[in-house]
N, C-alpha and C positions, 0 to 999 in steps of 0.2 A: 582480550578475547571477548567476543559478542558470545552470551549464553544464548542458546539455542530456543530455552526456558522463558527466556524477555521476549522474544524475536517471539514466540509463538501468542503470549499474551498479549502484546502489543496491538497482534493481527486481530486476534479475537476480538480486539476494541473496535477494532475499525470496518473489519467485513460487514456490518450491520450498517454500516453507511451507503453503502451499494448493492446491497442483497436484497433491498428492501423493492429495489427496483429490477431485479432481475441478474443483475452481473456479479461479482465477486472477484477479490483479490486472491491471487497467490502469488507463494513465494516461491522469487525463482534462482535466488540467493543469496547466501550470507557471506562478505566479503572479507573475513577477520585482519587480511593484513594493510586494505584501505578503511576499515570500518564502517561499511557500509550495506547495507540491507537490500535487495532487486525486488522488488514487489509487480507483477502482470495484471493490468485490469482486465478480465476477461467478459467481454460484451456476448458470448455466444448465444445466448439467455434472454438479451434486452431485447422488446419491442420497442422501445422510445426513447432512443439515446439520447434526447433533449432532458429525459426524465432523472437522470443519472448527474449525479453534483457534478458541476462546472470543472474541469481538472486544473485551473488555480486553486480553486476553494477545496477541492478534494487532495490535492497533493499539500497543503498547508496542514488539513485536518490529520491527514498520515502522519507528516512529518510532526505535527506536535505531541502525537499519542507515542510514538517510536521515540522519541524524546525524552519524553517522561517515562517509558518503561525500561527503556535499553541503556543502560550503564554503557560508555566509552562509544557511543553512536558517533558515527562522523557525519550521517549522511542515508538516506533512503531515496532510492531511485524508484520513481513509479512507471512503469512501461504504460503509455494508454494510446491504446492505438488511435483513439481519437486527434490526436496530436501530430499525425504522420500525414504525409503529401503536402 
């Protein structure tokens, strides 16, 4: 089972990767019986999506913090609508 408690400070590590430029992660769920985490990058905020980490380099940076914080992780999905079409 994923504690809700990790999944929360996890995030708190990382929102500051993207907030800085406008956008923010949320969670949009916690999957306890694939073990895996849904995180939303929400651009609604950004003037300068260029300005916003790369989403390799930003889905790596997740996945490493969600790693180290979340006991029995399998997996964190990042929704960035950047990525879509």
């Amino acid at each position: 089972m994923i504690a809700r408690a990790d999944v929360d400070t996890a995030l708190e590590e990382v929102r500051p990767l993207v907030q800085a430029d406008g956008a923010d992660l949320v969670l949009e769920a916690v999957d306890d019986a694939g073990g895996q985490v849904v995180l939303k990058l929400d651009l609604a905020n950004v003037s300068c999506l260029e300005c916003v980490l790369p989403p390799e380099l930003l889905h790596t940076m997740i996945s490493d913090a969600f790693s180290r914080r979340v006991p029995g992780l399998a997996g964190v999905v990042v929704d960035d609508p950047r990525e879509e079409g």
